[in-house]
N, C-alpha and C positions, 0 to 999 in steps of 0.2 A: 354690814359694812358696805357703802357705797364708795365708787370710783367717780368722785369731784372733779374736776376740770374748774378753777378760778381764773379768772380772764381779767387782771389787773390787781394780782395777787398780792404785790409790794405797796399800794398805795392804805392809807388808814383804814376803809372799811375791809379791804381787802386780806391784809394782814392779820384782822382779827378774825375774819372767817379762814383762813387757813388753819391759823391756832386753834378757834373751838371746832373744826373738823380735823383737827388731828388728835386731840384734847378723847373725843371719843370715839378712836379708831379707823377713821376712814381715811382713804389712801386719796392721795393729792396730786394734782399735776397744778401744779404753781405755772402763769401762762402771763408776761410783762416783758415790756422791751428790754430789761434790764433785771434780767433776777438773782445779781450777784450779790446780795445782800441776804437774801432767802440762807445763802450755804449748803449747805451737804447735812440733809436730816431725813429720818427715818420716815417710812411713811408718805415723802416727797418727792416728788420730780420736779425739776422744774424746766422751763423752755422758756427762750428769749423767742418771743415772735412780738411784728408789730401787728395790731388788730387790724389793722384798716389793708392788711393782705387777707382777700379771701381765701386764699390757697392755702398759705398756711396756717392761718387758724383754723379752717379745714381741718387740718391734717394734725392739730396738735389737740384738738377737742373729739376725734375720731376714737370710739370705743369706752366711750364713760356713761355710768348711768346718769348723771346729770351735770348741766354745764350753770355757772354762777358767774355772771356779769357784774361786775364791778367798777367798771371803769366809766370815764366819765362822760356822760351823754353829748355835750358837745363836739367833744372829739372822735367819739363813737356812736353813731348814729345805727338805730334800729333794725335798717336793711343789713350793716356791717355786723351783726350778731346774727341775727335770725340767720340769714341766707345758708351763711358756711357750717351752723349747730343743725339746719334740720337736711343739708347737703351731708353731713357727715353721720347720719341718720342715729342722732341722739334726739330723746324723743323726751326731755325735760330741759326745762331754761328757766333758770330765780334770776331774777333783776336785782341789783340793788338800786332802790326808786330813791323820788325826793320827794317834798312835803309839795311843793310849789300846786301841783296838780288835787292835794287834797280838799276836803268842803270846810269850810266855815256855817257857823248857827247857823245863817242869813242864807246857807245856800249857794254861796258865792266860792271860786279858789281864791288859796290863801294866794296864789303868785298873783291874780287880780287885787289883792285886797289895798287901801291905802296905807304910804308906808312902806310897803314892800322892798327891801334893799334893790338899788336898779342895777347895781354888781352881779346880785343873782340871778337876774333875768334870764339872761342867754341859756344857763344850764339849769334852769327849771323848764325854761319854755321848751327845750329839748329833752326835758324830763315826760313834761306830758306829751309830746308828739311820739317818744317812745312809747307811753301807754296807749296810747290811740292805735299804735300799730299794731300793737301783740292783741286787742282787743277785737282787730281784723283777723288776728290768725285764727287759720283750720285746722292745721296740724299739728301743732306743738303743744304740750301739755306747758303750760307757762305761769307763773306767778312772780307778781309785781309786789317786790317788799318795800312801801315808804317806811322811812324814818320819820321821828316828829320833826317841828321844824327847827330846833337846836339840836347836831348832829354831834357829839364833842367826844374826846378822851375822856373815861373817867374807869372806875371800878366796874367789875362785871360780880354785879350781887343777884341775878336770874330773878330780881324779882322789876314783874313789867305787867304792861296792859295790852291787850292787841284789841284792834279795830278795825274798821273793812274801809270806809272812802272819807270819811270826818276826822277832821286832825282830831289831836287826845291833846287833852291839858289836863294837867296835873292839879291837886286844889290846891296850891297855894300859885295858879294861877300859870305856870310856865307850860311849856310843851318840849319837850326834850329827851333825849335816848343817848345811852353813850354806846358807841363802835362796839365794845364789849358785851352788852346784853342787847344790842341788834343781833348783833352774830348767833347769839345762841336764839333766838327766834327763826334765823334763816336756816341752821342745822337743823332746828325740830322740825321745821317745815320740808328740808330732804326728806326726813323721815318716817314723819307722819304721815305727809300727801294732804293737808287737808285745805288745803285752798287752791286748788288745780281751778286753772283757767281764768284767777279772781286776783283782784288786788288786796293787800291787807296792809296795816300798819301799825308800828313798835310807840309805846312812850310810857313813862310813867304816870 
């Protein structure tokens, strides 16, 4: 049993990593400006702080064996996670990544690729300046979880593919992962340990 720290625990990937780390035992500190929707449940804590206070995300990430970022790269930028998880001397941090940053056949990212929604821009391009900075870090044991690049609601049937830096397509051509079977990708990987310091990625 590990002590979780989720950092944007009320929004869709977040949600589901609360569930499948409560799902198998692990105790929670739920961590969102608003976590009055979370309730009063076994296994949880929860705490309104807003990210973009160092102090007290400090101090609400203080004492867990690992912290789980979830929130959205735009709004929380790299420095605003790292700083206060390795001040508060937790010495694990899971991202939850995006595709944008991933490789394509050709070698290219997909957030370069033509085509690319220009909606998604900003929090991709802030997706991969997040991975370029953990890529810098010295002391944080850290892993970068992308999704494929359809991120959606669906069933959690635990059956998936993992990859390291090249998006995953599916054969009948799609690339996609529902919130539900990421989640249980990013638990295995508290628990495992096995992609410390690396990027990896979820899809069918």
């Amino acid at each position: 049993m590990s002590k979780i720290a989720i950092i944007g625990a009320t929004g869709r990937a977040g949600s589901q990593l609360l569930e499948e780390a409560l799902r198998r035992g692990h105790r929670v500190t739920a961590i969102a400006r608003d976590t009055s929707k979370i309730g009063q449940r076994d296994g949880v804590v929860s705490k309104n702080v807003d990210a973009l206070d160092a102090d007290a995300l400090q101090a609400a990430v203080a004492g867990h064996d690992v912290v789980i970022s979830a929130a959205h790269f735009a709004t929380l930028p790299a420095s605003a996670v790292i700083g206060p998880v390795k001040k508060a001397g937790v010495k694990r941090l899971l991202v939850v990544g995006g595709a944008g940053s991933l490789l394509l056949p050709n070698g290219g990212r997909v957030i370069d690729s033509e085509g690319f929604p220009e909606e998604y821009k900003a929090e991709a391009s802030a997706g991969a300046l997040f991975l370029e900075n953990l890529r810098k870090e010295q002391e944080l044991d850290w892993t970068f979880v992308s999704p494929s690049a359809e991120f959606v609601e669906g069933e959690r049937t635990g059956k998936f593919r993992l990859g390291k830096d090249d998006l995953l397509v599916s054969a009948d051509g799609r690339s996609w992962i529902t919130f539900a079977d990421y989640a249980i990708a990013i638990i295995d990987e508290v628990e495992k340990h096995v992609f410390a310091r690396q990027r990896f990625t979820v899809g069918y």
